[in-house]
N, C-alpha and C positions, 0 to 999 in steps of 0.2 A: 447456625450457618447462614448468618442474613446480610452477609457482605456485599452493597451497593457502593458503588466506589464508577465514576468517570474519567478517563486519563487522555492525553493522547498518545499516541505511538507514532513513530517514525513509517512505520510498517507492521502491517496486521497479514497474515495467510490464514485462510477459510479453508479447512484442511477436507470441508465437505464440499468445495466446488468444482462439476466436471474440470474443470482446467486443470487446479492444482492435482487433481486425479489421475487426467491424463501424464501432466509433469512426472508426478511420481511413479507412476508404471515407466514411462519410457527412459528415464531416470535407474530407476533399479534396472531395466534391463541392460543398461549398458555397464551399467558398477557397481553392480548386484547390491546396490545397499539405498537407505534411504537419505534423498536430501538435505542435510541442518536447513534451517529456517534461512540464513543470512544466503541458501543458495537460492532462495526465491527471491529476493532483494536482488541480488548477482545477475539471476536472469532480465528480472524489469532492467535493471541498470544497463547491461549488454545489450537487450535487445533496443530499448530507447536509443541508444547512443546510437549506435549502429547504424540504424534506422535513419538517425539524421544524417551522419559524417557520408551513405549510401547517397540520398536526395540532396542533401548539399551544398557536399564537398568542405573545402577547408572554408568557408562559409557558415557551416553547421551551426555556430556558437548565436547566432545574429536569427535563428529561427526559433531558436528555442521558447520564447515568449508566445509564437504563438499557434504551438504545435503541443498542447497536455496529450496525457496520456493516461488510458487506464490502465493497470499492471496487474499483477496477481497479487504481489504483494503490497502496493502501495500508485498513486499515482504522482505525476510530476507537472506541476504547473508554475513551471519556471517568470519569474520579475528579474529587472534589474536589483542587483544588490548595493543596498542602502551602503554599505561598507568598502566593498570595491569596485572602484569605476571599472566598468567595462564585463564584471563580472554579472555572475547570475544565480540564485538563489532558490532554491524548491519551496512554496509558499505553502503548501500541501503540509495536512497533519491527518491520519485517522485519528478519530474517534473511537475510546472503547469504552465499555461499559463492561462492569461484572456486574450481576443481579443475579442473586439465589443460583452461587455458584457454578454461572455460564457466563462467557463470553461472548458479546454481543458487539459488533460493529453498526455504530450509528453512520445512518444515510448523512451522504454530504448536505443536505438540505434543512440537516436539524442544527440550531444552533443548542448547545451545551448551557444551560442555564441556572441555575442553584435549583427551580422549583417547575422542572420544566415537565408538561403536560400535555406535548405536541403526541406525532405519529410514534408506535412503538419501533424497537431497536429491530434491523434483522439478526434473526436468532442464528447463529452459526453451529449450534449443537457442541460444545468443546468445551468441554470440561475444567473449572479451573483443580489445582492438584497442589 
């Protein structure tokens, strides 16, 4: 079981972070049941948007570049998109690692390298299955 493998993901949850903890308890208290993963994605997404269309207005789209965000599941650090004028693009990727069958989310600061020997991964405790 010595599966080393680096990918990126669209979106990673840290299923041991007070936040996504807190999510989950007040989450099950309202519908008695537990989250899917894409409803952590759902939240960053809702709560981003919101956030901007709240501050401003039907203008929102024209701040996006220079307002990231960090999320539970993922962050958003919106460019113009190469493809359509006027649009905009999430340039954002997590990084994950499995190592000796754990999932580990590399820091935004490590770049991904065939032989790489920087700072180690944070350890998420999460079992791969």
């Amino acid at each position: 079981n010595k599966l080393n493998v680096t990918y990126p993901a669209s979106f990673s949850v840290n299923y041991n972070s007070q936040k996504v903890k807190e999510l989950n308890d007040a989450f099950v208290k309202a519908y008695g049941t537990m989250p899917e993963k894409y409803g952590f994605l759902g939240y960053d997404i809702t709560h981003y948007f919101l956030d901007a269309l709240y501050h401003y207005g039907k203008d929102m789209t024209r701040c996006l570049p220079d307002n990231p965000y960090q999320g539970i599941s993922t962050k958003f650090q919106f460019v113009p998109s190469s493809q359509d004028k006027g649009g905009y693009e999430n340039k954002y990727w997590n990084i994950i690692q499995i190592s000796d069958m754990h999932l580990n989310m590399l820091p935004d600061s490590m770049s991904v390298k065939p032989y790489f020997s920087g700072p180690q991964p944070v350890q998420t405790n999460d079992t791969v299955q």
